[in-house]
N, C-alpha and C positions, 0 to 999 in steps of 0.2 A: 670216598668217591661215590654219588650216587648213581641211577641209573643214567644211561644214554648219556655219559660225559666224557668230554676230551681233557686228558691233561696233556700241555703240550710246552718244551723249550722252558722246564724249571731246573733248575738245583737243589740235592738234598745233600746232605757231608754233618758228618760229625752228629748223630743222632746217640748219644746215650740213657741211659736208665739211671738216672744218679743214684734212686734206690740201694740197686745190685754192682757195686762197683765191680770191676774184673769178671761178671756173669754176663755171659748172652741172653739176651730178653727179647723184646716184641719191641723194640726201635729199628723196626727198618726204616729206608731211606723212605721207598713208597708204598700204598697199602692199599689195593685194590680189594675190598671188601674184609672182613674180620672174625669170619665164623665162619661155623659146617654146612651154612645152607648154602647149597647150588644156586639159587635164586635171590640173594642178599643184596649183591649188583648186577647190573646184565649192560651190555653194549658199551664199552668203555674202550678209548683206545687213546695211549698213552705211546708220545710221538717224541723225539728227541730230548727226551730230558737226562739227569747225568745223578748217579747217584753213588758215593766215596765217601771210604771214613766212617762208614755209620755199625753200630754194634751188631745189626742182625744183618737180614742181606740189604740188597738192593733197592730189589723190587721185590714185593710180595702179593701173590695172589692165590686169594682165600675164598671161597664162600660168591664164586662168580664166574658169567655165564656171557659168554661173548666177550674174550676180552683179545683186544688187539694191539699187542707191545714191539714197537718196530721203531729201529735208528734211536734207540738209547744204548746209553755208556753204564755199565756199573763194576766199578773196581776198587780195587781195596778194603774190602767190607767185610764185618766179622761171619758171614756165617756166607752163605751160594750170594752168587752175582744176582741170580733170578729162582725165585722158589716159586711151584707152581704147586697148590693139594687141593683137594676137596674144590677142585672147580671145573666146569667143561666148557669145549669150545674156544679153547686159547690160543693165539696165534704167536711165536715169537719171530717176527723177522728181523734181520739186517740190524742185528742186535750186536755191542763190544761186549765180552764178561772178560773179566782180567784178573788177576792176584787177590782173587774173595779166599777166605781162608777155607771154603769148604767146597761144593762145586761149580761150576760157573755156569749151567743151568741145572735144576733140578724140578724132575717129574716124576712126583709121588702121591702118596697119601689121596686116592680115589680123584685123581686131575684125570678126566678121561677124554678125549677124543683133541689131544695137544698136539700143534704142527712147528714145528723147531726147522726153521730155512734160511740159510743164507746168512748166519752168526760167526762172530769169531771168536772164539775159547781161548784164551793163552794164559796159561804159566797159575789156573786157577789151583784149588787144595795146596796151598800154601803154608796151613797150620791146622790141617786134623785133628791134633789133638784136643782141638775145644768142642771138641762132639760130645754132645751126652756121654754118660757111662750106659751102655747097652744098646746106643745106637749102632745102625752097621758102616762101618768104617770100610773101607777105606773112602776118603771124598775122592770125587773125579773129576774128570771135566764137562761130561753129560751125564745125567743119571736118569734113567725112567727106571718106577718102579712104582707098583699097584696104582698101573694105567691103564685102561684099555683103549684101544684104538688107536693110538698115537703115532706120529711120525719124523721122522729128523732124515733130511738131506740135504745138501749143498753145501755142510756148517765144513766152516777150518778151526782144526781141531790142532793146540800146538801145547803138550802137555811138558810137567816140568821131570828133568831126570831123576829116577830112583834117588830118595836121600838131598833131593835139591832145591834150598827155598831160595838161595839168594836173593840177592837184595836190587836187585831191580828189573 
């Protein structure tokens, strides 16, 4: 996605790496910019689209600066519903994240000034165990970490019981 653009009301599912069979890769559903520069993309706001099925997360946001992610769906995805690193000035609102196998949002890796409002998390970290070997485990259902200034309220947070992936 380049500067100043909308994506709005697509579909992504079923994105693999035929390379890496059974490995997690760089197939997310959506890819809001691709690298470590804060400046890569700027003003982007991606508006009801729906992203399942796919080997990384959902939505991935990298290397980008004004990004505005509201009233999308992302579930059942191999890695967070929503990855947010190395970007500032993100908004998530009025966002689903559902049964992603690791967190169903996550704020990390130098994402700084992220505002997480009005989401609903349910039943995400549903298979931990495909985290890196030396990453920090446990997945959640929100994660911020080497963020500064960030914020999250309003979200309904409805996680899964100790020991409980089941099956729907």
């Amino acid at each position: 996605i380049d500067s100043s653009s909308t994506l709005l009301r697509n579909v992504s599912y079923a994105n693999n790496d035929p390379y890496k069979p059974g490995i997690l890769g760089d197939a997310a559903g959506f890819k809001i910019g691709d690298n470590g520069s804060v400046y890569d993309v700027r003003y982007t706001t991606v508006d009801y689209n729906v992203a399942y099925d796919n080997e990384d997360s959902g939505f991935n946001v990298k290397g980008a600066l004004r990004t505005l992610l509201r009233r999308n769906q992302s579930y059942n995805n191999g890695d967070h519903g929503f990855d947010t690193l190395v970007s500032d000035s993100t908004v998530l609102l009025n966002n689903v994240s559902a049964r992603n196998h690791h967190d169903g949002i996550s704020v990390e890796n130098d994402a700084n000034h992220v505002v997480v409002l009005n989401n609903i998390l349910w039943h995400n970290a549903v298979n931990p165990s495909t985290l890196e070997a030396g990453s920090d485990p446990p997945a959640r259902e929100l994660f911020f970490g080497d963020s500064t200034k960030s914020t999250s309220d309003h979200n309904i947070v409805c996680g899964l019981a100790p020991g409980d992936v089941g099956g729907g």
